[in-house]
C-alpha positions as CSV (number, residue, x, y, z in Angstrom):
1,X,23.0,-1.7,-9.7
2,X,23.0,-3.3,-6.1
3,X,23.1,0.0,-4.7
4,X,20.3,0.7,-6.9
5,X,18.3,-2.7,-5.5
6,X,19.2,-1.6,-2.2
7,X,17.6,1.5,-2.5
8,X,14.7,0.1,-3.6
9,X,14.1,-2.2,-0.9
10,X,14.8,0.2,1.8
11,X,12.8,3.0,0.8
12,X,9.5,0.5,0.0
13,X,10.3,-0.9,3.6
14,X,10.3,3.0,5.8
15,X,7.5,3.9,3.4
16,X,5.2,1.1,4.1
17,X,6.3,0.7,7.7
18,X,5.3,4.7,7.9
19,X,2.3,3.6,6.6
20,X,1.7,0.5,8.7
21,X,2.4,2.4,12.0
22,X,-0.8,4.3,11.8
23,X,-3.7,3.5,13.7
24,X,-6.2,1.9,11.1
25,X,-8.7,-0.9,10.8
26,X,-5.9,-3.9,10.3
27,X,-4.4,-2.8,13.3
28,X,-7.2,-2.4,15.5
29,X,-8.1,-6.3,14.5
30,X,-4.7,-7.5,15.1
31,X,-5.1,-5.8,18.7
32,X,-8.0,-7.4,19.6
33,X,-7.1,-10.4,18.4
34,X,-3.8,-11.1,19.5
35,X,-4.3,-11.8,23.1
36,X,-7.3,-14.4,21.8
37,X,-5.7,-16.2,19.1
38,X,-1.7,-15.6,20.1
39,X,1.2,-14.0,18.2
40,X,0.5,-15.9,14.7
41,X,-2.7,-13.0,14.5
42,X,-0.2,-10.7,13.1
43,X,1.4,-12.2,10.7
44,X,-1.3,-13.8,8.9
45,X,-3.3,-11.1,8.9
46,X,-0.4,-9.3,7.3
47,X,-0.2,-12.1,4.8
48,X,-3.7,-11.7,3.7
49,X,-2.8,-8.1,3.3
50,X,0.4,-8.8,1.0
51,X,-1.6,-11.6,-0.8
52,X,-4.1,-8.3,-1.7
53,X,-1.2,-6.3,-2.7
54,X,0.5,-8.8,-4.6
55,X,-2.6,-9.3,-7.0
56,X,-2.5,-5.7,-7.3
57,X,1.1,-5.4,-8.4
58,X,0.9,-7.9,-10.5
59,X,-1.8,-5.9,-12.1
60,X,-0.4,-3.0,-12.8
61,X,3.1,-5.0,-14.8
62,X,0.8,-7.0,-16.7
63,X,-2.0,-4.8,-17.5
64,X,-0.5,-1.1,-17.2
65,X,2.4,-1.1,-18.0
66,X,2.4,0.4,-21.2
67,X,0.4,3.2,-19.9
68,X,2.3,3.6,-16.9
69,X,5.2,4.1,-19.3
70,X,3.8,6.7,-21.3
71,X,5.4,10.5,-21.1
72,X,3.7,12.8,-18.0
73,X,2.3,9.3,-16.9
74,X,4.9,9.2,-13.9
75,X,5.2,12.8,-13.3
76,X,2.0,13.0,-12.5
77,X,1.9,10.4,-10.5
78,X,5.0,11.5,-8.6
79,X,3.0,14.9,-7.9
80,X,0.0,13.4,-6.2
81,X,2.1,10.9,-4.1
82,X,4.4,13.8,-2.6
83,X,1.0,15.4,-1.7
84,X,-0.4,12.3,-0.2
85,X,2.8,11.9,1.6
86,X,3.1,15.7,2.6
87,X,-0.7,14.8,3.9
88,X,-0.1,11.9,6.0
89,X,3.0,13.5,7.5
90,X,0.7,16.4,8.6
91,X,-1.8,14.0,9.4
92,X,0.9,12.3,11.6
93,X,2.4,15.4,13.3
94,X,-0.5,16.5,14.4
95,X,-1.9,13.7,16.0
96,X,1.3,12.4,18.1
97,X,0.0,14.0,21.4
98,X,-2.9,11.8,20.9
99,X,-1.8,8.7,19.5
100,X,-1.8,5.3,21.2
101,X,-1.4,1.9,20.8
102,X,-4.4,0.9,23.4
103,X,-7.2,-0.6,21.1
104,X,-10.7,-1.7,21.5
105,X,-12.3,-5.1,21.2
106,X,-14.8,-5.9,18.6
107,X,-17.6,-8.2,19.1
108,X,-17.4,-9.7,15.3
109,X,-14.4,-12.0,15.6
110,X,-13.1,-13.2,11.9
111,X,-13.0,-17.0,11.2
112,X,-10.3,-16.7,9.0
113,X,-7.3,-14.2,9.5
114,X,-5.8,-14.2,6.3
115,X,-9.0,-13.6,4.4
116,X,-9.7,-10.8,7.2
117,X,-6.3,-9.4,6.5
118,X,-7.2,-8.7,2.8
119,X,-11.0,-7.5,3.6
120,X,-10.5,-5.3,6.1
121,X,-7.3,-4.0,3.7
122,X,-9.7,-3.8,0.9
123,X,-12.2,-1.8,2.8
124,X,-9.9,0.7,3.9
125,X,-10.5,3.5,1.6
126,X,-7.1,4.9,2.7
127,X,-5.4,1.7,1.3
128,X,-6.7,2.4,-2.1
129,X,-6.1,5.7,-2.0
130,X,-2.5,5.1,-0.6
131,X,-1.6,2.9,-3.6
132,X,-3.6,5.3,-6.6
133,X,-0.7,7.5,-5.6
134,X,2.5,6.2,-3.6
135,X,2.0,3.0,-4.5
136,X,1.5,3.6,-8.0
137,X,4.4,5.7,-8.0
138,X,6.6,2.9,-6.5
139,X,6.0,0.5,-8.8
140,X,6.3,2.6,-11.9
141,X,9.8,3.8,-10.6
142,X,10.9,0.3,-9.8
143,X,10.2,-0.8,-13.1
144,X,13.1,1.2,-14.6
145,X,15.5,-1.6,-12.1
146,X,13.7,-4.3,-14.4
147,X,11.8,-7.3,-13.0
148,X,14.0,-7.5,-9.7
149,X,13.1,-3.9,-9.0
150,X,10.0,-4.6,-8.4
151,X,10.4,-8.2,-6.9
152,X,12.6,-5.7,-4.2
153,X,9.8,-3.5,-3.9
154,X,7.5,-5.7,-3.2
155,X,9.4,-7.6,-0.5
156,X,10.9,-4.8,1.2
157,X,7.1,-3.5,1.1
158,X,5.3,-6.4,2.8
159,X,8.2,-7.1,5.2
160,X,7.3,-3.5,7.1
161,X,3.9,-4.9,7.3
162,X,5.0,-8.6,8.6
163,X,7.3,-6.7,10.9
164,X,5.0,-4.3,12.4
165,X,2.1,-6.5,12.8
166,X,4.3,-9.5,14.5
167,X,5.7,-7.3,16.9
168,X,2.2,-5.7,18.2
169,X,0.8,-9.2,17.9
170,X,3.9,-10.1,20.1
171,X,3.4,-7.7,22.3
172,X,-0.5,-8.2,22.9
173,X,-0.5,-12.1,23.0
174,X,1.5,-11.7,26.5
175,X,-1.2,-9.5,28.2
176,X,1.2,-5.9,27.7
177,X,2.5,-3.9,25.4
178,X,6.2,-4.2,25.5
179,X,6.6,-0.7,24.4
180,X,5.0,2.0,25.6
181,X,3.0,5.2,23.5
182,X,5.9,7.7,24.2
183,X,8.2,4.8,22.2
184,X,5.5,4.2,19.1
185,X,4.8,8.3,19.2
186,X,8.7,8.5,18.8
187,X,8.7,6.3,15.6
188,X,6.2,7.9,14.1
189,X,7.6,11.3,14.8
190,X,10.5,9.8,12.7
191,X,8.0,8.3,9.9
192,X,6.9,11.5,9.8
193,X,9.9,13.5,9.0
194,X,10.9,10.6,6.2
195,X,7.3,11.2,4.4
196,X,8.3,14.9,4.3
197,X,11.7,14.0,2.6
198,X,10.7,11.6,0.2
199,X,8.1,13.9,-0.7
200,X,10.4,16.4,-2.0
201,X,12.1,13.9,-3.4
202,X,9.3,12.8,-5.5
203,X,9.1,16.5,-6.2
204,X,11.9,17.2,-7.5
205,X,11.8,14.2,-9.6
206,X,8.9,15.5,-11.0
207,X,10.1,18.9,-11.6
208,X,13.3,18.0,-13.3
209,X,11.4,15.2,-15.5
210,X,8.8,18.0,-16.6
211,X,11.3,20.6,-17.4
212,X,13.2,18.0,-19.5
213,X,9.9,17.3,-21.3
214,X,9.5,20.5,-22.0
215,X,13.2,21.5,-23.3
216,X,12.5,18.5,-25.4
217,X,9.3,19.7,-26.8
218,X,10.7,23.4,-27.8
């Protein structure tokens, strides 16, 4: 079972920090934030972000559960996620000659970060699309671990986030990046190749789960 719980934590953690690493709105606020309001920008903005994602965890066990429990229910899910995965893996590849950490200031500055760290999640319409299918996934898987799974999933999950977010908050409160694009192309690149394998994981979990339905139907 601890090998089990470890498994769970990991994978959440590389999956969300694959996630995290790509440009998107969060990150462009933390960027142009951090050298203003110093290296705490991060990580409240990520805990605005985790206090979104908590509510909606906390959703899904208390309110879908039974349905996410229900035969299909999980295969399904498992299908669409290793698509959305294969996607953003593509997604990733293809933009690493491209990709950059240098950001762009905005003119409308936030009051409140950790507020701003759940709106701008919020209106992200990759961020709901993200958990309608990885996420989703996720948390229906960790719930066959019990309550801890998903305590481990959650934690290893928003820990990426915290991590990522702190570091580039570090690194833009002191004036300079201290790592450069061919570094954060590299991680990525590595993301990348994790999406793709977890995505035939998913699949074959699928696969196997359908073809046991179906021996069990005949």
């Amino acid at each position: 079972m601890i090998l089990a719980f470890a498994t769970v934590f990991s994978t959440a953690f590389l999956i969300a920090l694959s996630g995290a690493l790509m440009p998107g709105p969060l990150l462009m606020v933390t960027i142009s934030e951090s050298p203003r309001r110093g290296f705490l920008t991060g990580p409240l903005l990520a805990l605005g972000h985790s206090v979104l994602e908590g509510i909606l965890v906390l959703a899904v066990m208390v309110g879908l559960s039974p349905f996410l429990k229900r035969s299909g229910v999980f295969e399904t899910i498992a299908v669409l996620g290793a698509g959305m995965l294969m996607y953003m893996a593509w997604g990733m590849i293809k933009g690493l000659s491209t990709l950059s950490l240098k950001g762009h200031d905005t003119e409308a500055r936030p009051r409140s970060l950790i507020l701003a760290g759940a709106m701008v999640s919020l209106a992200n319409p990759y961020w709901s699309l993200w958990w309608i299918t990885v996420g989703l996934g996720y948390v229906i898987w960790s719930m066959n671990f019990g309550p801890w799974g998903v305590i481990l999933f959650f934690f290893g999950h928003i820990l990426a986030d915290f991590t990522w977010y702190s570091a580039v908050s570090l690194a833009f409160s002191r004036g300079k990046a201290l790592f450069s694009d061919r570094v954060y192309r590299g991680l990525v690149g590595i993301c990348a190749l994790f999406l793709i394998g977890f995505a035939c994981y998913f699949l074959s979990v699928a696969v196997s789960n359908l073809s046991r339905l179906s021996l069990a139907g005949t």
